[in-house]
C-alpha positions as CSV (number, residue, x, y, z in Angstrom):
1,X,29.7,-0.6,5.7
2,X,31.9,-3.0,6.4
3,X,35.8,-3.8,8.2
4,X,38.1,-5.1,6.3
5,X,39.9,-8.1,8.5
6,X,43.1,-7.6,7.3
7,X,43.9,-4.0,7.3
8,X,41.2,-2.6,9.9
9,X,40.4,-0.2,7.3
10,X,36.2,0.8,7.1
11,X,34.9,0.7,3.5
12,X,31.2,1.4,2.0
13,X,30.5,-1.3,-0.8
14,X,28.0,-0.5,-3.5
15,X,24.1,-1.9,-2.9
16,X,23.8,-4.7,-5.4
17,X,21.6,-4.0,-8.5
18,X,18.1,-4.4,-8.1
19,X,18.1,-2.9,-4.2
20,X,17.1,0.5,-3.7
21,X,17.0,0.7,0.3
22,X,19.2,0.3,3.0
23,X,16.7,-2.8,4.2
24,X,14.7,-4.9,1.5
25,X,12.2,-7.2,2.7
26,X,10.5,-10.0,0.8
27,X,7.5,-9.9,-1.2
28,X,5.8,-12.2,1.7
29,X,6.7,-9.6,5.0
30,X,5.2,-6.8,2.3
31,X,2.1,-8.5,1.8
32,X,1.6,-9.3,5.2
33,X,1.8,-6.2,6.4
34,X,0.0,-4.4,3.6
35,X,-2.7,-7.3,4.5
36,X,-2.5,-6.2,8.2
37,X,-3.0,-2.9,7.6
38,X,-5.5,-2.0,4.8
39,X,-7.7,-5.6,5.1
40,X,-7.7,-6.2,8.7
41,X,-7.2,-2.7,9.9
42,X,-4.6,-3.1,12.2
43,X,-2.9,0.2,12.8
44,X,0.6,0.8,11.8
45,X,2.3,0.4,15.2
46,X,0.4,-3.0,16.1
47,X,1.4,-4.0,12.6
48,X,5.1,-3.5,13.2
49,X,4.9,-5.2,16.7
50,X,3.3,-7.8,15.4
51,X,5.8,-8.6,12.9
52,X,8.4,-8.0,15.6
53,X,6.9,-10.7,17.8
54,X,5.9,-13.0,15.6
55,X,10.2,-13.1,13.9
56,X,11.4,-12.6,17.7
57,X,12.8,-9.1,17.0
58,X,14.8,-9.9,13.9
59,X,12.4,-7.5,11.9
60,X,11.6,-4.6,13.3
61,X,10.4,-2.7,10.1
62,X,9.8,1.3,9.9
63,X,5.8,2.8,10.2
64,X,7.1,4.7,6.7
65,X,7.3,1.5,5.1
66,X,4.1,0.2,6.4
67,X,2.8,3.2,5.1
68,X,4.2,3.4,1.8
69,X,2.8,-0.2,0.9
70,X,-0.7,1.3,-0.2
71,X,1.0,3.7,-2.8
72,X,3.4,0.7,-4.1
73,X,0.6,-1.6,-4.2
74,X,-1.4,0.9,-6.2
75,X,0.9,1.8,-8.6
76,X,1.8,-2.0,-9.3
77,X,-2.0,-2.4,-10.0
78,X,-3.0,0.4,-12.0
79,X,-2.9,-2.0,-15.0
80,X,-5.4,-4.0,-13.3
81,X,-7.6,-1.1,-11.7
82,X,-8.3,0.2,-15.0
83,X,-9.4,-3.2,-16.7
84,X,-11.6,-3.6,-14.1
85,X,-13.1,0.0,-14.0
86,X,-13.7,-1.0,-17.8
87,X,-15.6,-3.9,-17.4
88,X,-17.9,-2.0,-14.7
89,X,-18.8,0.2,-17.2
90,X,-19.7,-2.3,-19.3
91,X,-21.9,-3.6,-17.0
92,X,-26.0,-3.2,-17.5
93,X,-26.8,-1.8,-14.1
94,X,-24.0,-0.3,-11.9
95,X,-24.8,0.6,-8.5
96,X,-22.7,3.5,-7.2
97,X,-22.4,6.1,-3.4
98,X,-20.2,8.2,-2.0
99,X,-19.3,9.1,1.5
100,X,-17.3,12.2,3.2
101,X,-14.0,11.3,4.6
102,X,-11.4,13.2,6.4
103,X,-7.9,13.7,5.1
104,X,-5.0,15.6,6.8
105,X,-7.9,18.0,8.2
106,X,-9.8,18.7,5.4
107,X,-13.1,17.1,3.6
108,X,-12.5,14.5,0.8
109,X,-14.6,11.5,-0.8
110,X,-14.9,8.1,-0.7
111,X,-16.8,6.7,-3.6
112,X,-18.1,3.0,-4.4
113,X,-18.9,1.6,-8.2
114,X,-20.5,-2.2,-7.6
115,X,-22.0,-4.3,-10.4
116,X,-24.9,-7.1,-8.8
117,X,-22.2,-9.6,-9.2
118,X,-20.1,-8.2,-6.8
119,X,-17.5,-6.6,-8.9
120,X,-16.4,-2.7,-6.7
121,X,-13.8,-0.6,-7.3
122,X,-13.9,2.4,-4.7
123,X,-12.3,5.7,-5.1
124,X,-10.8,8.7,-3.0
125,X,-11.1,11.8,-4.6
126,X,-11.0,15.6,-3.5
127,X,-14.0,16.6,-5.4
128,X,-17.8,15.4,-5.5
129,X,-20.0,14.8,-8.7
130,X,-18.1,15.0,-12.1
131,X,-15.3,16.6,-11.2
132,X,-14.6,14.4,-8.9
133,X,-14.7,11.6,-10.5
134,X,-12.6,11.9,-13.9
């Protein structure tokens, strides 16, 4: 929303094309805060204040946000994520675990698939054993 100067009058102008939210932030404030939170395991909140201090309160972005970077991230990649799963399983030996996990209150999965050269992909899945895993 805006004021027009000359009449006074309040008027709503259309988001340009390409914008889909009321704030848009930069690939580089997105990446740091994804970063932040899923590699260095900084909570949400101490993510956001961090990002407040660090821009002296100019960004003060929403824990929704935060928490919607895992989902964009892994829908950008799914391209990727399945090229990779593919070359695992053309690996000669694969190594592979899974752990229990909690998730909103009930039991889920975390599981692992590691080549010897270091190449993991992990997973988080409702089910154990086949089911679980297709």
């Amino acid at each position: 929303m805006y004021i027009y100067s000359k009449t006074g009058e309040r008027c709503h102008a259309q988001f340009p094309e390409g914008y889909v939210n009321d704030v848009n932030y930069g690939g580089s404030v997105k990446a740091l805060a994804f970063i932040l939170n899923n590699e260095c395991c900084v909570s949400i909140d101490k993510t956001i204040k961090l990002i407040s201090d660090l821009t002296d309160g100019k960004l003060s972005i929403s824990k929704g946000m935060v928490n919607g970077l895992s989902k964009e991230f892994s829908m950008k990649t799914d391209k990727e994520k399945k090229e990779l799963l593919a070359s695992l399983m053309q690996k000669p030996v694969l190594h592979t675990d899974n752990t229990n996990a909690r998730s909103n209150g009930s039991s889920r999965f975390v599981f692992i698939v590691a080549a010897p050269d270091g190449t993991a992909q992990y997973y988080f899945r409702e089910n154990k054993g086949h089911g679980g895993f297709n």
